[in-house]
C-alpha positions as a printed Julia matrix, in Angstrom:
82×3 Matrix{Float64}:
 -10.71   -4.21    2.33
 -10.81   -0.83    3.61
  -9.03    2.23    1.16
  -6.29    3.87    2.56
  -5.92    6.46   -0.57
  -6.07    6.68   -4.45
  -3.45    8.73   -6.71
  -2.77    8.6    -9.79
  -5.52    5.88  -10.16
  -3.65    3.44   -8.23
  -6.07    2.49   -4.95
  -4.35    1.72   -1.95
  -5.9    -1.22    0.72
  -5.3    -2.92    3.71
  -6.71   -5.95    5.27
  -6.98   -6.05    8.96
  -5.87   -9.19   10.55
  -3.95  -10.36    7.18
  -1.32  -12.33    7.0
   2.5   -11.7     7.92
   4.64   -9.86    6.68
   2.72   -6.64    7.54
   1.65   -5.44    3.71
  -0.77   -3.02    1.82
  -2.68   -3.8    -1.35
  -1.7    -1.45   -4.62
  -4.34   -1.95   -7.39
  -4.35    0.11  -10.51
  -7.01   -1.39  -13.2
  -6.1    -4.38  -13.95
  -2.79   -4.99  -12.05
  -2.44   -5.77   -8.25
   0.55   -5.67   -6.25
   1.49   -6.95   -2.59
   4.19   -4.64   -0.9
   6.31   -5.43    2.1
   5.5    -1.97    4.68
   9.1    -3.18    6.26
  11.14   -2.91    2.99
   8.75   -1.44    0.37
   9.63   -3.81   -2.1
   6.76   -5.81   -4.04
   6.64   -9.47   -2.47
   3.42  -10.14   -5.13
   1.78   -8.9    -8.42
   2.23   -7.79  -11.67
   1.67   -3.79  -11.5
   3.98   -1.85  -14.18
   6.84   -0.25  -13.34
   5.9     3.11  -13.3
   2.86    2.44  -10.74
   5.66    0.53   -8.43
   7.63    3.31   -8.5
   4.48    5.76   -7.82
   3.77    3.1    -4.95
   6.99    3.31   -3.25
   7.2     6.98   -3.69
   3.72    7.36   -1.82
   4.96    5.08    1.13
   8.11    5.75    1.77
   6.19    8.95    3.02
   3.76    7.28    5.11
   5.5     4.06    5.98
   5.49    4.61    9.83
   1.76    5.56    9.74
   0.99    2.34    7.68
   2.84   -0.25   10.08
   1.2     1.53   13.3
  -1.99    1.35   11.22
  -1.09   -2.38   10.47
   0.12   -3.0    14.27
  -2.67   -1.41   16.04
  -5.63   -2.35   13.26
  -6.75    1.26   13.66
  -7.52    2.19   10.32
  -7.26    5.95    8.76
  -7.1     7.1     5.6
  -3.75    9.06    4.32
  -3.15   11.69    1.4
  -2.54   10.67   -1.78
   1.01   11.41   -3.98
   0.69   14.86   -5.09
């Protein structure tokens, strides 16, 4: 699954070819989470609240580039939360 970015040491991945809804991986140690690109909310996982709320921070920046990425399987890698 390729990395789209790290922050915060949460490491964010998409698959290619995944299932619907269009989605992105959020893994920080132990925890995973599933989020929705459409409505940012987590649709899977246990990842604490504070790294969900770093997560949807982070994407609500980049959630156009992450659906074209997802539509058009073109994958680039994006800046973390700073």
């Amino acid at each position: 699954m390729p990395e789209v970015t790290r922050f915060y040491g949460i490491v964010i991945k998409m698959y290619f070819g995944d299932h619907f809804p269009p989605h992105f991986h959020a893994i920080y140690g132990e925890y995973v989470g599933v989020f929705d690109i459409n409505t940012l909310k987590m649709i899977e996982g246990d990842l604490p609240r504070r790294a969900r709320e770093l997560v949807v921070e982070w994407a609500s920046k980049y959630q156009r580039e992450l659906l074209e990425m997802w539509e058009t399987q073109v994958f680039r890698k994006l800046p973390g939360l700073e």
